[in-house]
Structures are given as structure tokens and as C-alpha cells.
C-alpha positions in Angstrom: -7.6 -1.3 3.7 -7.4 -4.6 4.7 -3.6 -6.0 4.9 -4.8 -10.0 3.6 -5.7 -7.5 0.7 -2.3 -5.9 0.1 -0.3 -9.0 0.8 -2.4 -11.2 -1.7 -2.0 -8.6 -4.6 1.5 -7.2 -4.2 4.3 -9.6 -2.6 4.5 -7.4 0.6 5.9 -9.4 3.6 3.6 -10.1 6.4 5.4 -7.4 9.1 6.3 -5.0 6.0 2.1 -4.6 5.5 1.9 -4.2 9.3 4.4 -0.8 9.6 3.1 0.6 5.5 2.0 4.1 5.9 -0.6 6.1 3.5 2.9 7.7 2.1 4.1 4.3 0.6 1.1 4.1 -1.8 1.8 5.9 -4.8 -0.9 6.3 -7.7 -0.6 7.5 -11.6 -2.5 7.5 -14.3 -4.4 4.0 -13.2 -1.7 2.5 -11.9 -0.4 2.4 -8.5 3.6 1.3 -6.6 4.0 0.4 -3.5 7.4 1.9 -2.2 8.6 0.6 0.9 12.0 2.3 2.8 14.9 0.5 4.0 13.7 1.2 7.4 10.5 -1.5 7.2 12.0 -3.4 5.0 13.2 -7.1 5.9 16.7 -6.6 4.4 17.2 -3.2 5.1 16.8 -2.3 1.0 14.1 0.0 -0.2 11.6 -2.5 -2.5 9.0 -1.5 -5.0 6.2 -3.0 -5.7 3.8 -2.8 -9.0 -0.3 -2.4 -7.6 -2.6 -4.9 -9.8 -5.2 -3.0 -11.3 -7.1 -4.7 -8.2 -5.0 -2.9 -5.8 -4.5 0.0 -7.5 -8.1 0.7 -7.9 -10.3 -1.0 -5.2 -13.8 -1.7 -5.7 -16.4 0.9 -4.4 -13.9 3.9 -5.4 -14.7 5.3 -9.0 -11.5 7.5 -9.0 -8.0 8.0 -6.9 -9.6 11.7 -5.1 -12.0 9.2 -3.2 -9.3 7.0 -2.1 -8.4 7.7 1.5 -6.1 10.6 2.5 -2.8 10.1 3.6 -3.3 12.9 6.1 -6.5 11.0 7.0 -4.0 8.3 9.4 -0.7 7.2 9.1 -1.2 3.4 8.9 -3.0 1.1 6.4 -4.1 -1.5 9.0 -4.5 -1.4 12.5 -1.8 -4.1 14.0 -4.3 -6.5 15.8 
């Protein structure tokens, strides 16, 4: 997933979207949070983010089982 992507559509910092992890996307029932820990987090609080249908449900997958697993890698974005 591409981090201009996640940054545009949820209010993720910059270096928060660079250290996200499969397990901070969360998805129910169409909609989707993004829950970020302390530890990545600018100001050292755990923040939660609402997905935009957008986000939530990108284009090309017609439901959440053919979203990427989180066992598939750890990271959303390769840092580059």
C-alpha cells in the first residue's frame, strides 16, 4: 500500500506511516481504524484513526479476505 495513500485519507504523520505494521489496520463490517501505539506515535499517545470508505476498501479488492495478510510482511511501505 502506498504510504501518499494512507497519509492523504487518514491524518497519519509522515514518519508514523513509515514504522505502521499490517497489525495497526483494523477492518469491520466495511469499515476500517487505524490504531497506532504509543511507541510510533509522535507524542508518545496511542491515536486512532477512522479509514474513509477509500482506505478501508481499496480499489481492485472486492472483499477484506483478499486484502493482504498481516503475516504476509510486517510493514505497509517499504521506507525508501
Amino acid at each position: 500500500m502506498d504510504r501518499r495513500i494512507i497519509k492523504a485519507l487518514s491524518g497519519v504523520r509522515t514518519e508514523e506511516v513509515a514504522f505502521m505494521e499490517w497489525k495497526h489496520l483494523h477492518f469491520r463490517k466495511g469499515k476500517g481504524f487505524i490504531i497506532l501505539p504509543k511507541t510510533i506515535t509522535k507524542k508518545k499517545r496511542r491515536r486512532i484513526f477512522p479509514m474513509l470508505p477509500k482506505l478501508a476498501m481499496p480499489t481492485g479488492f472486492k472483499r477484506a479476505a483478499e486484502f493482504p495478510s498481516r503475516r504476509s510482511s510486517a510493514r505497509l511501505t517499504s521506507r525508501s
